[in-house]
FILO-913117 format. One line per 10 residues: number of its first residue (from 1); their letters; for each residue x negated, y, z negated of N, C-alpha, C. Coordinates in nm, 2 decimals. Example, Ala and Ser with C-alpha at 12.3 -4.5 7.8 and 13.67 -1.06 7.14 Angstrom:
1	AS	-1.32/-0.57/-0.78/-1.23/-0.45/-0.78/-1.32/-0.33/-0.78  -1.28/-0.22/-0.71/-1.37/-0.11/-0.71/-1.29/0.00/-0.79 $
END
This chain:
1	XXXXXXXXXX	1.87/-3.43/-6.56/1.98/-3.33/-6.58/1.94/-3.20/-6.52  2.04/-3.13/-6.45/1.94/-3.00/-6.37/2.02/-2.86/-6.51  1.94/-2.83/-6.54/1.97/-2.72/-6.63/1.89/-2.58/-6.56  1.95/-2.48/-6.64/1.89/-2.36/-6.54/1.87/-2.23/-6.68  1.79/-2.30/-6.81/1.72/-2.25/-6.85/1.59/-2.13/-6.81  1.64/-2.03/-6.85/1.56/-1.89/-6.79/1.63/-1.83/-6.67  1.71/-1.88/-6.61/1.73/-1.86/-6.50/1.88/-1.75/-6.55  1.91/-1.60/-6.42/1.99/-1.57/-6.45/2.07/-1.56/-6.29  2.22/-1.55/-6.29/2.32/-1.57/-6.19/2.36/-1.44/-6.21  2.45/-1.45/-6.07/2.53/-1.34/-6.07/2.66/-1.40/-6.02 $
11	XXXXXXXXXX	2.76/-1.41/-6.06/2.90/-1.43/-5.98/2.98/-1.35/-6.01  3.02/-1.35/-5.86/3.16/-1.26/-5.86/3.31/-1.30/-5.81  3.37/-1.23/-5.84/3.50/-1.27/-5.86/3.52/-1.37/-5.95  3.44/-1.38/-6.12/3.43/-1.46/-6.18/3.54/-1.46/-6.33  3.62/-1.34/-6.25/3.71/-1.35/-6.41/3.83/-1.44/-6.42  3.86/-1.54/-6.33/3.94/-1.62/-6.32/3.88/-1.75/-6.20  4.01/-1.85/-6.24/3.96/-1.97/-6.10/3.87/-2.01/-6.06  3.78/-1.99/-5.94/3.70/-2.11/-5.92/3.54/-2.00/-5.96  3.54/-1.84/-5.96/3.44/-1.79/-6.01/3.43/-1.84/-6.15  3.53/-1.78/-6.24/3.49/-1.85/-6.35/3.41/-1.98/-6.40 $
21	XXXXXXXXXX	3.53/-2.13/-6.32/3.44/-2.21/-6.36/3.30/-2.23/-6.31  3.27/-2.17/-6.17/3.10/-2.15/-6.17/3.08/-2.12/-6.31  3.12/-1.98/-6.34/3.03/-1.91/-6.42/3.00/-1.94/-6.56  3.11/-2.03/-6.58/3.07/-2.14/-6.71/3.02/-2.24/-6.70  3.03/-2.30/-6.56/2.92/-2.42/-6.56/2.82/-2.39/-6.57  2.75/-2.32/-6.48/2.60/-2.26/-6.46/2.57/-2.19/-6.64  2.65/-2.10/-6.75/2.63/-2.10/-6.85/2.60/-2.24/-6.92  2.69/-2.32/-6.92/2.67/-2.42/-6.99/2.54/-2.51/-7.00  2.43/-2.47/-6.85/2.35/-2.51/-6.82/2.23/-2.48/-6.91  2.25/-2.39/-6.94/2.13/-2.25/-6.98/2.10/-2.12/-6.89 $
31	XXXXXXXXXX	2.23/-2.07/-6.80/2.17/-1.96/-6.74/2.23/-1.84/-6.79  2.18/-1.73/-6.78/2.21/-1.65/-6.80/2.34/-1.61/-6.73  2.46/-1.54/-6.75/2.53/-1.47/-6.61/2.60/-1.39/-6.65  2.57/-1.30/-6.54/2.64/-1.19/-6.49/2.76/-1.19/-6.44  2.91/-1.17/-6.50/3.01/-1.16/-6.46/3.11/-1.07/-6.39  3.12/-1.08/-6.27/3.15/-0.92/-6.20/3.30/-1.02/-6.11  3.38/-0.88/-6.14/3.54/-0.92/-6.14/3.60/-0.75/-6.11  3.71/-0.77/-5.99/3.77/-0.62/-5.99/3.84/-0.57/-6.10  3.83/-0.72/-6.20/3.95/-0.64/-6.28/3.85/-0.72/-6.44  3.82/-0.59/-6.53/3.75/-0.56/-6.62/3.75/-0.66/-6.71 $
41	XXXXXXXXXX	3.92/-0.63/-6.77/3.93/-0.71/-6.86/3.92/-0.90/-6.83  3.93/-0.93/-6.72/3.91/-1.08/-6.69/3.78/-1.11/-6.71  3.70/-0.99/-6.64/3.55/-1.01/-6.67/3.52/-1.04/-6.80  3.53/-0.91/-6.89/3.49/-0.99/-6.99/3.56/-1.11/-7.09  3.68/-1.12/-7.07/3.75/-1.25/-7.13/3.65/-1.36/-7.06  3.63/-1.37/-6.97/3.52/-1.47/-6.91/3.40/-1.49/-6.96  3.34/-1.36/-7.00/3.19/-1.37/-7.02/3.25/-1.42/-7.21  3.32/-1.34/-7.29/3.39/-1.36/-7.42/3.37/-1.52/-7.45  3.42/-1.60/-7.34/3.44/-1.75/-7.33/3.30/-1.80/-7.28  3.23/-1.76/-7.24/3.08/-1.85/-7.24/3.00/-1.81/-7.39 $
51	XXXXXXXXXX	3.03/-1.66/-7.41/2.96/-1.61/-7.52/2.98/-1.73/-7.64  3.14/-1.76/-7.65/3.19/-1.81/-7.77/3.17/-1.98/-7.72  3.14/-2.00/-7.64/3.08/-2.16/-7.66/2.90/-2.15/-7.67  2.82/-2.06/-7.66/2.69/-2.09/-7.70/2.63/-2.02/-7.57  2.68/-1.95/-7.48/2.65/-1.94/-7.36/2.59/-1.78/-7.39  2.52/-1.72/-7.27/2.46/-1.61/-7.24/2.55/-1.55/-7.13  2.60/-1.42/-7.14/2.65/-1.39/-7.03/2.72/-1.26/-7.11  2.75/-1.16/-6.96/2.77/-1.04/-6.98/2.90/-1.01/-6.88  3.01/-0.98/-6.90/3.14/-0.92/-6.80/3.14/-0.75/-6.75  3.12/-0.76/-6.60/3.14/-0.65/-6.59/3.24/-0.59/-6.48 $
61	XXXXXXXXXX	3.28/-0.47/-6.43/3.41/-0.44/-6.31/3.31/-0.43/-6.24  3.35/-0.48/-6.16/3.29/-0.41/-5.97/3.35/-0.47/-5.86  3.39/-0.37/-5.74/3.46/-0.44/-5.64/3.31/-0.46/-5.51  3.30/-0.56/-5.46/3.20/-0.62/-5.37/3.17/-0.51/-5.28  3.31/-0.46/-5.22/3.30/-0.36/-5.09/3.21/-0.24/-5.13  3.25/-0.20/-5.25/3.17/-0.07/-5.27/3.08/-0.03/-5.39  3.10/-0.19/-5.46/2.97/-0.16/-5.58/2.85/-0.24/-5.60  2.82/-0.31/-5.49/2.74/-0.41/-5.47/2.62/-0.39/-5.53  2.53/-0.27/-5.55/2.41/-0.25/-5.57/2.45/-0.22/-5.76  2.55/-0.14/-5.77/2.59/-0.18/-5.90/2.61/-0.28/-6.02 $
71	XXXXXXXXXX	2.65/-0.37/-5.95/2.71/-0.54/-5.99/2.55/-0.58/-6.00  2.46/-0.57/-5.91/2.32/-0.62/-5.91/2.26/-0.59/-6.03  2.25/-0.43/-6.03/2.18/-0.34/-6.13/2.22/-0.41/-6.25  2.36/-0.41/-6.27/2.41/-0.48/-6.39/2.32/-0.58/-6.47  2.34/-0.66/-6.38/2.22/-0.83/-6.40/2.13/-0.79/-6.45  2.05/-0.69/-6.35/1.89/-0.71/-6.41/1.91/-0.61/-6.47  1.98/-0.54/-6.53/1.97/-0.42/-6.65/1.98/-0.50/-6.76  2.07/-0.61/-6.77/2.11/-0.68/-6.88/2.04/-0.81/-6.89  1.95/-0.86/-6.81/1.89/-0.98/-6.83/1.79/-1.00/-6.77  1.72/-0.88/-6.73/1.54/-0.84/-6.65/1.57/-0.90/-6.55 $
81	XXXXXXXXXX	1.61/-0.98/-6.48/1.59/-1.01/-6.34/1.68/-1.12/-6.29  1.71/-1.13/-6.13/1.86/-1.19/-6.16/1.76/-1.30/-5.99  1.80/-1.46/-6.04/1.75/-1.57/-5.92/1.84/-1.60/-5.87  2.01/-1.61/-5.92/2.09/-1.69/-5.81/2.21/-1.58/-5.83  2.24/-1.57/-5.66/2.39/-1.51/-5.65/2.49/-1.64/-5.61  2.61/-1.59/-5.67/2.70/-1.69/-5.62/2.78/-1.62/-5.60  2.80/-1.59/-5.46/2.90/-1.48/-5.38/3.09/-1.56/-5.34  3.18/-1.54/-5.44/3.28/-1.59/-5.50/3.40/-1.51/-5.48  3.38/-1.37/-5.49/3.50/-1.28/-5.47/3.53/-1.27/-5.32  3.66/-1.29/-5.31/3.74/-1.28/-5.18/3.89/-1.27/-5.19 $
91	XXXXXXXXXX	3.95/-1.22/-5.07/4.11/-1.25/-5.05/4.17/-1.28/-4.94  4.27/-1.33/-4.94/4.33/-1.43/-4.87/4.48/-1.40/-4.87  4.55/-1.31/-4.73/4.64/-1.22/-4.69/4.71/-1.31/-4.59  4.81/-1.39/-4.60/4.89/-1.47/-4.50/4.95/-1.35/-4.40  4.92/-1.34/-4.25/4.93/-1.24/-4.15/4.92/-1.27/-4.03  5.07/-1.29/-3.95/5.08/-1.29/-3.84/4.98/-1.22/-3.76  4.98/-1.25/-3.63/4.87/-1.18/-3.57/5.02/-1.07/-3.47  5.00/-0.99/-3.54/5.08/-0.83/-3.45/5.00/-0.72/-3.44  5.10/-0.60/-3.49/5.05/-0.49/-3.42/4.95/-0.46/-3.57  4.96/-0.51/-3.68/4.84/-0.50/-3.79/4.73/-0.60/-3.80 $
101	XXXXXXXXXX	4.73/-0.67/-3.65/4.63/-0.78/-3.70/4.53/-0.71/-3.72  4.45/-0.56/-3.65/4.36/-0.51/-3.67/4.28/-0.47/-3.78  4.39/-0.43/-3.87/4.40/-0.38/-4.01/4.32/-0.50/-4.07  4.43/-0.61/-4.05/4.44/-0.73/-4.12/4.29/-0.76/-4.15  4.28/-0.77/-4.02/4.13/-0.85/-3.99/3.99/-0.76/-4.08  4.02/-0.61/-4.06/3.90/-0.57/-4.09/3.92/-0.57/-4.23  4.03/-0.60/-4.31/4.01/-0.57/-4.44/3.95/-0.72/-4.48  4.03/-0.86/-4.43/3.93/-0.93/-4.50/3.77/-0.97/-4.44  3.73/-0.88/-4.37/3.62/-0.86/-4.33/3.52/-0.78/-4.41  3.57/-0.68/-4.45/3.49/-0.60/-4.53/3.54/-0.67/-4.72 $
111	XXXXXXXXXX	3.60/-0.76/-4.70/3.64/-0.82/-4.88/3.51/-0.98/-4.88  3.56/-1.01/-4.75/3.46/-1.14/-4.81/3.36/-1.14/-4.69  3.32/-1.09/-4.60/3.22/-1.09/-4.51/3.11/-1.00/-4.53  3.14/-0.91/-4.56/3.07/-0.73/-4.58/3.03/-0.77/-4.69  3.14/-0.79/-4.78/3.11/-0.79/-4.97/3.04/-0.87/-4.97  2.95/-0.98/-4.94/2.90/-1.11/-4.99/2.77/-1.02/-4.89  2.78/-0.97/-4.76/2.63/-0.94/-4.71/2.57/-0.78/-4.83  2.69/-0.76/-4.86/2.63/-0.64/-4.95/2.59/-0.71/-5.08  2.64/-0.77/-5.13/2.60/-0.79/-5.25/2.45/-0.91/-5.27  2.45/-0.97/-5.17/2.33/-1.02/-5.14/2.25/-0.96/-5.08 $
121	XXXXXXXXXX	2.25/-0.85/-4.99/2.13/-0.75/-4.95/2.07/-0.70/-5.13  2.18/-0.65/-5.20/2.16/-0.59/-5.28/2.07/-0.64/-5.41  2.11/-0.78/-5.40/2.02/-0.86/-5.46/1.89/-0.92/-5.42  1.86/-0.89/-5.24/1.74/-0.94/-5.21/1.61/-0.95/-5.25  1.57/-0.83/-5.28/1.47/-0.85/-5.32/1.42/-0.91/-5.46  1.52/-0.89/-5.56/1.52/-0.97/-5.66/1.51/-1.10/-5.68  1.60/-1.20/-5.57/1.57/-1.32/-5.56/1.45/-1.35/-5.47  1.35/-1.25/-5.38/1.23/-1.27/-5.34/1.14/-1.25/-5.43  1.14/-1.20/-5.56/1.10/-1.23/-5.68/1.07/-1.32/-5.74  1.16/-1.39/-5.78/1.20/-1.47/-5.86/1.14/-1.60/-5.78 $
131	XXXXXXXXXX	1.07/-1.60/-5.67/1.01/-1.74/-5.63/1.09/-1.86/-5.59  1.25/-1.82/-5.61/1.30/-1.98/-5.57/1.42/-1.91/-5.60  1.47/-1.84/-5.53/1.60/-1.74/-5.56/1.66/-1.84/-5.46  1.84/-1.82/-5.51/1.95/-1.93/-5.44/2.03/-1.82/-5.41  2.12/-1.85/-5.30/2.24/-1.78/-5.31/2.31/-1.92/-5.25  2.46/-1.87/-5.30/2.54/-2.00/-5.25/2.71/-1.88/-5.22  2.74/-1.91/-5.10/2.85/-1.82/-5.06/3.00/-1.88/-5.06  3.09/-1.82/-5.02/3.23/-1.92/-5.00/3.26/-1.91/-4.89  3.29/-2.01/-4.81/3.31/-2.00/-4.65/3.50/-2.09/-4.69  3.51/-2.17/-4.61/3.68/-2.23/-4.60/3.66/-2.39/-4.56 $
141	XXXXXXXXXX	3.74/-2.44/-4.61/3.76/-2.58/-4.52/3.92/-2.54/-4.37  3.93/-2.40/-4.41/4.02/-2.37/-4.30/3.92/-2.38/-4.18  3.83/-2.34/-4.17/3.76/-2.27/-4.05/3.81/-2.41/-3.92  3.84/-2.47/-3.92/3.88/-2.59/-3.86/4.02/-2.53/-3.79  4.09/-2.39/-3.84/4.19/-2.34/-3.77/4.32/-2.34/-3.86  4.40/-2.26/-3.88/4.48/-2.24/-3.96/4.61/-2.16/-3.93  4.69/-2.17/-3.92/4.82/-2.05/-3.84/4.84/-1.99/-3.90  4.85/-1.83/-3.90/4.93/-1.73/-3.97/4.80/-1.72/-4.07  4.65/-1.75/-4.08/4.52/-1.70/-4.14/4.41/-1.68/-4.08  4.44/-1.58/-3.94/4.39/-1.54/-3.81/4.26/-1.46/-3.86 $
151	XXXXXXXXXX	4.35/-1.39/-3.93/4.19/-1.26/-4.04/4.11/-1.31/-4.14  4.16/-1.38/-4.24/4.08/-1.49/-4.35/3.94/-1.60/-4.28  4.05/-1.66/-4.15/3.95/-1.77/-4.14/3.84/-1.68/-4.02  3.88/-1.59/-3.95/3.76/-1.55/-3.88/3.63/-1.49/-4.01  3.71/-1.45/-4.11/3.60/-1.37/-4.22/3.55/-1.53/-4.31  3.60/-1.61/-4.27/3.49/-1.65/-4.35/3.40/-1.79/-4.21  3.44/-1.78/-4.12/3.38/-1.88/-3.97/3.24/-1.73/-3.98  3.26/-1.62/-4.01/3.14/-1.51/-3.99/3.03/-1.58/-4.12  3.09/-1.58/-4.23/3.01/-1.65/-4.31/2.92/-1.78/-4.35  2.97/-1.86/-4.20/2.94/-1.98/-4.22/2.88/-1.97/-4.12 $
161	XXXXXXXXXX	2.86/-1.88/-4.01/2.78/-1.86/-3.93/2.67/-1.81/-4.00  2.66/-1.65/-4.05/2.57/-1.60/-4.16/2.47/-1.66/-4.27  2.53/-1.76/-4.33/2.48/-1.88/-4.36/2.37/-1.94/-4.27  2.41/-1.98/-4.20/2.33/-2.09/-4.12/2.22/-2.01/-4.11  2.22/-1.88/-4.06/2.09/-1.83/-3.97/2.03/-1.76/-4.05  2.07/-1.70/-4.17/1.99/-1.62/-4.25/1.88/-1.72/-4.33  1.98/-1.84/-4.31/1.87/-1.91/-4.41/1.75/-1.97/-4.37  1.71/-1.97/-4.22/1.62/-1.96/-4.14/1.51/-1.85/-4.19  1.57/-1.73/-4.23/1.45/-1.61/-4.27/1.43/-1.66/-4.43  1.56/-1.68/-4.45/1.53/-1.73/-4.59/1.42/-1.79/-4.66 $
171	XXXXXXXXXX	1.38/-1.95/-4.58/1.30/-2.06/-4.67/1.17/-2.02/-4.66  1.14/-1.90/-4.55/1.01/-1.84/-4.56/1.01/-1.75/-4.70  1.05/-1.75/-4.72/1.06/-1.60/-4.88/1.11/-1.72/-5.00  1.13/-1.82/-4.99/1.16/-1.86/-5.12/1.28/-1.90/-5.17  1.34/-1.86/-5.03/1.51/-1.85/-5.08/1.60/-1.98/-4.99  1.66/-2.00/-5.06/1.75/-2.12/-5.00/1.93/-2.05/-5.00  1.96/-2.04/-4.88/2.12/-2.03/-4.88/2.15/-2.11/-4.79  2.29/-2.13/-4.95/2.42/-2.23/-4.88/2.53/-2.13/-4.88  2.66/-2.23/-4.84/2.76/-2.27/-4.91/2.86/-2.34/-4.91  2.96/-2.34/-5.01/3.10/-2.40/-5.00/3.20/-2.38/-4.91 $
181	XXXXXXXXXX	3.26/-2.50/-4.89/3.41/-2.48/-4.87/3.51/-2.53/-4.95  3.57/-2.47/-5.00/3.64/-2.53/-5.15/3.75/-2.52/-5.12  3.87/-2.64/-5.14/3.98/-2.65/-5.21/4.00/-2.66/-5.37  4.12/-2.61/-5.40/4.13/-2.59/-5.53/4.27/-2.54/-5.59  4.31/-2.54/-5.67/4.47/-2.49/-5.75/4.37/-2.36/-5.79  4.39/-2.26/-5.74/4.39/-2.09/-5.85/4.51/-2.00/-5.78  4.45/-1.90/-5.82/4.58/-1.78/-5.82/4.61/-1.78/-5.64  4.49/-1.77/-5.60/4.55/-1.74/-5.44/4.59/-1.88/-5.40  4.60/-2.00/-5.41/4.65/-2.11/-5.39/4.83/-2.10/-5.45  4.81/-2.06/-5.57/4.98/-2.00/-5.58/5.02/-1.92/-5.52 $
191	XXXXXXXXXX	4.95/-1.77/-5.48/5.01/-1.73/-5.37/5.03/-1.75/-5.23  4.95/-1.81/-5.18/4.96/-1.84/-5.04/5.12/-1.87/-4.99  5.12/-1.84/-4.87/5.25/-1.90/-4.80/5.24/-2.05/-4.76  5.26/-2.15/-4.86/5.25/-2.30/-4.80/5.38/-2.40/-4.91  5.42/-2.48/-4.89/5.49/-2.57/-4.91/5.45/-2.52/-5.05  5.59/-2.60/-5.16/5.58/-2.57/-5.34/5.52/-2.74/-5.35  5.54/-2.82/-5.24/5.49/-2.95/-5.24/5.30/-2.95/-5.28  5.30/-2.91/-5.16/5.14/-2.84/-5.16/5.14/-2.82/-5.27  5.14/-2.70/-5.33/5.08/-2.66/-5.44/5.10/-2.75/-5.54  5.20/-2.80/-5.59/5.18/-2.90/-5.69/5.05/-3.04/-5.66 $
201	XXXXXXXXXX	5.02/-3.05/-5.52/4.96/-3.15/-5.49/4.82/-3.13/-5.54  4.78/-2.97/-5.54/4.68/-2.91/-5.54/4.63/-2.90/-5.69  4.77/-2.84/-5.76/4.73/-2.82/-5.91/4.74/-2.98/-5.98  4.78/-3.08/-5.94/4.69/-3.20/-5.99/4.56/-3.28/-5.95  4.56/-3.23/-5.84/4.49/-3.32/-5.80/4.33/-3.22/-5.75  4.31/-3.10/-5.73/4.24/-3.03/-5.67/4.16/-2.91/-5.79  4.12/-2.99/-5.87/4.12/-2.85/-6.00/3.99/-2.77/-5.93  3.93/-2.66/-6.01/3.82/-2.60/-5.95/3.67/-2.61/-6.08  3.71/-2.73/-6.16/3.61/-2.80/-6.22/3.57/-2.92/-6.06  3.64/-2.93/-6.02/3.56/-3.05/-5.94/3.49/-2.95/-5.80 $
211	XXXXXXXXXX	3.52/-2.88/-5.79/3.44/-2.78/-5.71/3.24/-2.70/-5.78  3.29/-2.68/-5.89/3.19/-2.62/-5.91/3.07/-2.69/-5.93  3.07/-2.81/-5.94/2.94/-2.88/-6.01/2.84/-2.88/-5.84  2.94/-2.89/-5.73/2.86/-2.87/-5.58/2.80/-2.70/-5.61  2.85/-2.62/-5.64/2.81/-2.47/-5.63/2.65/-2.46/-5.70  2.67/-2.52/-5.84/2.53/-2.56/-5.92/2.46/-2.66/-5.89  2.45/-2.77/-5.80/2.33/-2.82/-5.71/2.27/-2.75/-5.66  2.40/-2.64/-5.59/2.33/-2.56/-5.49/2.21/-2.48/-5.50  2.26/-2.44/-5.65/2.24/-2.29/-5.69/2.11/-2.35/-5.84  2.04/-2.47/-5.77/1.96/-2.56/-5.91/1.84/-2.52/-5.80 $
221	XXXXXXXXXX	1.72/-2.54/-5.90/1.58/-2.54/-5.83/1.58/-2.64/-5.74  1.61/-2.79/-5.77/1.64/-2.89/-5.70/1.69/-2.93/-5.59  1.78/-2.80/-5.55/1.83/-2.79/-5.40/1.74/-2.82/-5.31  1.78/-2.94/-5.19/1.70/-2.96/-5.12/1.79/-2.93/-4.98  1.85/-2.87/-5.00/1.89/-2.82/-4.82/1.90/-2.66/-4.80  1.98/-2.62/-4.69/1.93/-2.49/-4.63/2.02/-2.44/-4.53  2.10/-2.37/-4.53/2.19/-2.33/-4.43/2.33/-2.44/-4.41  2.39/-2.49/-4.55/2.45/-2.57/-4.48/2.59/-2.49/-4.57  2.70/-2.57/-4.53/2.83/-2.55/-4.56/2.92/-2.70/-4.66  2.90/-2.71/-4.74/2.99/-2.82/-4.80/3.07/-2.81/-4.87 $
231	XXXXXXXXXX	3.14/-2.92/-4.84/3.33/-2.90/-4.86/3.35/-2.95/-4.95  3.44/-2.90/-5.06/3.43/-2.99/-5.20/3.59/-2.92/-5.25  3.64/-3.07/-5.26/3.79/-3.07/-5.29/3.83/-3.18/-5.34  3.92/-3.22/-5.47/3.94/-3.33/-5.53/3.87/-3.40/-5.54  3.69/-3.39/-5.59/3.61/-3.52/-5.58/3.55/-3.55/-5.43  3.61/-3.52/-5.33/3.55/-3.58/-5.22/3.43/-3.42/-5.13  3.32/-3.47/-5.11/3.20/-3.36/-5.08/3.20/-3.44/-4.97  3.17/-3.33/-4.81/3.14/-3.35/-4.72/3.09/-3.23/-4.69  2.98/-3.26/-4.51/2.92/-3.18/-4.48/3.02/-3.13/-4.37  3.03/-2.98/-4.36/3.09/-2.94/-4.27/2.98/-2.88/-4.15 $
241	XXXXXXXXXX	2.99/-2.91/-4.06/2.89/-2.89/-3.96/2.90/-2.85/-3.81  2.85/-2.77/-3.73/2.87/-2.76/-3.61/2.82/-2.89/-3.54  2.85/-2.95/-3.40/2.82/-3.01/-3.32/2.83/-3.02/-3.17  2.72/-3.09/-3.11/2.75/-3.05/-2.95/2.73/-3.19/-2.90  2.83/-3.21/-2.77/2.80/-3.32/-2.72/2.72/-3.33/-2.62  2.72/-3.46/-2.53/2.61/-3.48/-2.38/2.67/-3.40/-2.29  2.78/-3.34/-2.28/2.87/-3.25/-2.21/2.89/-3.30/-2.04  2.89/-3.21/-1.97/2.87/-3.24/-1.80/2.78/-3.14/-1.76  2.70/-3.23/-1.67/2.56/-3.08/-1.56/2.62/-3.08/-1.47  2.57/-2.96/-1.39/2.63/-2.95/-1.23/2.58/-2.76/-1.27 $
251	XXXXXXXXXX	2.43/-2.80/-1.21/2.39/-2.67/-1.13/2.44/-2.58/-1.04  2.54/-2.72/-0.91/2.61/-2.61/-0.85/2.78/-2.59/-0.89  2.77/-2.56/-1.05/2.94/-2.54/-1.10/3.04/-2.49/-1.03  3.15/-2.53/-1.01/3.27/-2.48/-0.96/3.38/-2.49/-1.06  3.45/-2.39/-1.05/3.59/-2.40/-1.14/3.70/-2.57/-1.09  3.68/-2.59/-1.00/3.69/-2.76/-0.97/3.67/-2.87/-1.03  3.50/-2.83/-1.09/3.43/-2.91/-1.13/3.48/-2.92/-1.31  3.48/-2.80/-1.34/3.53/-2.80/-1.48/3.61/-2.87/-1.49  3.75/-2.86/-1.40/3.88/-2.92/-1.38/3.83/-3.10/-1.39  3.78/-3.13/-1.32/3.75/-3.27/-1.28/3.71/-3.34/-1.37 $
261	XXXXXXXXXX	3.58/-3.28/-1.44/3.46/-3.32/-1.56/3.53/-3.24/-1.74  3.67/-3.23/-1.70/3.67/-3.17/-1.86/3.72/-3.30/-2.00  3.72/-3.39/-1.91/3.76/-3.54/-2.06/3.58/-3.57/-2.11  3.47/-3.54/-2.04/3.34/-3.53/-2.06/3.30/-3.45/-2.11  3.34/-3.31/-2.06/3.32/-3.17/-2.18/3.33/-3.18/-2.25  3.47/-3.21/-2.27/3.49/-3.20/-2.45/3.55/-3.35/-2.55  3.44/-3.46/-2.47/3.44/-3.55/-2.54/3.33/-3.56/-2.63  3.40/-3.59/-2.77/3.31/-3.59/-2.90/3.24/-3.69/-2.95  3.28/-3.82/-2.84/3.20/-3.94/-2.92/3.06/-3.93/-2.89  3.00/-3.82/-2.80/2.84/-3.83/-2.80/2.80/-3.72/-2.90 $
271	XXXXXXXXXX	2.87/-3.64/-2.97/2.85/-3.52/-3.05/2.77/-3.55/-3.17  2.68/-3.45/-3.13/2.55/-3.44/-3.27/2.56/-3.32/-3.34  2.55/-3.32/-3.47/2.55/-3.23/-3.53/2.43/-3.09/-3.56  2.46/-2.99/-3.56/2.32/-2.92/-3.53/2.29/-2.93/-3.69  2.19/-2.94/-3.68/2.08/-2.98/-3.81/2.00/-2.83/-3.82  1.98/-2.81/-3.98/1.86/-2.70/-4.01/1.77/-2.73/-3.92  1.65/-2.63/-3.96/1.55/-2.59/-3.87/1.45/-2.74/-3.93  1.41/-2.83/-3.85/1.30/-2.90/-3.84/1.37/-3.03/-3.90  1.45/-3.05/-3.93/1.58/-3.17/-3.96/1.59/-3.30/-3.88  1.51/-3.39/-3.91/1.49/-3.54/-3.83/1.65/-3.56/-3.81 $
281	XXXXXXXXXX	1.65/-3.62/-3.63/1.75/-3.71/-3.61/1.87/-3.64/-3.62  1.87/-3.50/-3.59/1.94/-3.37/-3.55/1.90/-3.29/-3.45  1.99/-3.21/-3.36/1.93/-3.10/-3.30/1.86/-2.95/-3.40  1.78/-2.92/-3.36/1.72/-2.84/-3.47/1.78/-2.72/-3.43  1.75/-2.59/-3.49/1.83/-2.45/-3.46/1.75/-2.41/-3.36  1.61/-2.42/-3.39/1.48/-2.40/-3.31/1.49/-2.45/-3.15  1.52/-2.59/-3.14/1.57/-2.65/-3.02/1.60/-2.60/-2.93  1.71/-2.56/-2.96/1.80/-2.47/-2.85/1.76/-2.37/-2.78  1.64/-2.28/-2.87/1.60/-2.21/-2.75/1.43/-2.22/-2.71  1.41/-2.31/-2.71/1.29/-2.35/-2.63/1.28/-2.41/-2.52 $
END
């Protein structure tokens, strides 16, 4: 059973939905956690509800963008030292791409791309502490493309990029980062612009208990991977992964030649997936540029 006795978390955006149920699972485990939510009182109704099943944990306000070193402080003020983040808070703004895509874009940029590298910078050295510090982030099962979530899915394709390569500096220090792509029924799934079919499809079938139990593998000493992204929605876990195929050569390229050789370009049935760094029977990250 992976339990995470001694161990203390941090999640955010944990006063409702799929933060929450992290933050009760990982309680339920034995960990300590730090609950950080822009809106107070959810926080601590949250932490209230682990307290009152036997759990350890503390609710506090902070918004990612501008209180990151705060939300940290929190943790280790309240529980000496903090080993796993679980970077959770984000928003999700349905937006044509016009004359505000700019706007658009950089707000959910700085809500879940910014907020997740601040609040893990902010935590760094604490989980280089702690000997086996996790972070585990939220990236999208959109990143595959989405219409009218032009700003959302580029902020979180930054993250699953982010992901990948940080965790390269990472396993030298101790640290292992993942993360999710989660489907799920919560608030922003009720608000989204999508079919009322959808949503009902969602809120039976898609809860954000079947999500979390992937977040706490991740976020367990027992984690045995590293830079990756998995998709976890109604029971079904997959790896979400980049890949490259045998493509076409031609030293001496012509725009001709693209034209000619493009059912070869961008055919997938030779496509391999890029693998962590040193990953049997993958291309490695290393590979590529040697």
């Amino acid at each position: 059973m992976l339990e995470f006795n001694d161990k203390v978390a941090l999640v955010t955006g944990a006063g409702r939905g799929l933060g929450r149920s992290h933050a009760e699972l990982l309680a339920s485990r034995g960990a300590a956690v730090l609950v950080s939510d822009m809106n107070q009182a959810a926080a601590e109704e949250t932490a209230a509800a682990i307290v009152a099943a036997g759990g350890k944990a503390v609710g506090v306000q902070g918004d990612v963008t501008t209180d990151a070193e705060a939300i940290v402080k929190a943790a280790v003020d309240n529980f000496g030292k903090l080993d796993i983040v679980i970077n959770n808070a984000g928003i999700d703004q349905h937006t044509d791409f016009d004359e505000n895509a700019l706007a658009q874009t950089r707000r959910h940029m700085e809500v879940n791309f910014f907020g997740t590298v601040a609040v893990t910078a902010a935590a760094w050295p604490y989980l280089v502490a702690s000997g086996n510090g996790r972070v585990v982030s939220t990236a999208s099962p959109t990143l595959s493309g989405w219409e009218g979530e032009t700003p959302y899915v580029a902020s979180k394709g930054a993250l699953y990029a982010w992901t990948r390569t940080l965790s390269i500096e990472a396993l030298k220090k101790g640290i292992r980062v993942n993360a999710i792509a989660p489907t799920a029924y919560t608030a922003l799934a009720e608000a989204a612009d999508i079919p009322q079919s959808l949503k009902d499809q969602l809120k039976a079938t898609m809860t954000t208990a079947m999500v979390s139990p992937v977040v706490a593998y991740l976020a367990s000493d027992e984690c045995a991977v590293a830079g990756e992204t998995i998709l976890a929605q109604g029971g079904l876990i997959q790896r979400f992964s980049l890949a490259m195929n045998d493509g076409y050569t031609n030293p001496e390229l012509t725009p001709e030649d693209v034209q000619a050789n493009l059912e070869a370009i961008v055919d997938d049935s030779s496509a391999k997936p890029l693998g962590i760094v040193g990953t049997e029977g993958e291309v490695s990250l290393l590979d590529l540029f040697e």
